[in-house]
Every structure is written in structure tokens, then in C-alpha cells.
C-alpha positions, 0 to 999 in steps of 0.5 A: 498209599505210597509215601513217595505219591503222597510226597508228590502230590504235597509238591503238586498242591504246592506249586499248583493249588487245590484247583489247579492241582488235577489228578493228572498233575499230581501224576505228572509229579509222582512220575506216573500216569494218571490212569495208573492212579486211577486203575489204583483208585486214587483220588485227588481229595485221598491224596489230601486227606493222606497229607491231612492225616500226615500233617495231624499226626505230625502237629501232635507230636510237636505239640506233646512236650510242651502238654506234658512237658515240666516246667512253667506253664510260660515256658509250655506255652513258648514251646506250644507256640513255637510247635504251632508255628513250625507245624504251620511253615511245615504245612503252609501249602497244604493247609492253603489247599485245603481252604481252597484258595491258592488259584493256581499258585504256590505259596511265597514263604517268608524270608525270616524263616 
């Protein structure tokens, strides 16, 4: 799947929710037609499931140094916890979507971040 449809749909989740994010919005974002994506075969739950996977692989690399990293296991946990929350801030919209409880509407960041 093309990583521009997947950046699209992770802005369509955002301002839109799970709910509210149809097939023809998150077409709508990525700049095509909805019957071009599904001619392509793609879903909106594939859409998800590819920002999932992107979010996973991006969670482990932020977590590896503080697993395997020198130093005390104070100073890991710091570094597992800061890695923890720039995952989350990195994500927030998309783990919202996936609970399913965004209504419609896109997710207030913090003003401290």
C-alpha cells in the first residue's frame, strides 16, 4: 500500500475518528476517488491495520535502547518512559481510533507538548 494512502488516512482518523472516517473521506484525503480504492481493494479497517503496524514497528524502535541500552536500570526506565510517551503523542489520534471512541472529532493535543 502506498505510504502517501496510509499518511492520508492517519490525517482522516485524526480529524474524523473511526466512525466518521468513511472509505470515501479517507479518499477524499489521499486525493482519490473512492472507487479507486475500491477497485484497489482497500479497506478502511486495512487502512488502520497499515498505521497499526507502522505505529508497532515504530514503538519498538523507540523502545530498544532503553532494553538494551548500558546504564542503570533508573536511567532505562527514564528512557522507557519518555519512549512510551513520544510513541503515544506520535499516535494519540490512531490509538483513539482504534478504541473507537473519537465521535467524529479530532483529538486536543496537549499544550505542554
Amino acid at each position: 500500500m502506498r505510504p502517501a494512502l496510509v499518511d492520508a488516512a492517519k490525517r482522516g482518523f485524526a480529524a474524523h475518528g473511526y466512525a466518521g472516517a468513511t472509505l470515501e473521506r479517507l479518499a477524499a484525503e489521499a486525493g482519490v476517488n473512492r472507487a479507486t480504492l475500491h477497485r484497489r481493494g482497500v479497506t478502511k479497517d486495512d487502512l488502520l491495520a497499515q498505521l497499526a503496524a507502522r505505529a508497532t514497528e515504530d514503538y519498538r524502535q523507540q523502545m530498544w535502547p532503553s532494553l538494551t541500552g548500558a546504564g542503570s536500570g533508573a536511567a532505562r526506565l527514564r528512557l522507557a518512559l519518555e519512549a512510551l510517551c513520544d510513541s503515544t503523542e506520535a499516535n494519540l489520534e490512531l490509538l483513539v481510533a482504534l478504541n473507537g471512541r473519537t465521535e467524529g472529532s479530532s483529538i486536543a493535543r496537549s499544550p505542554n507538548r
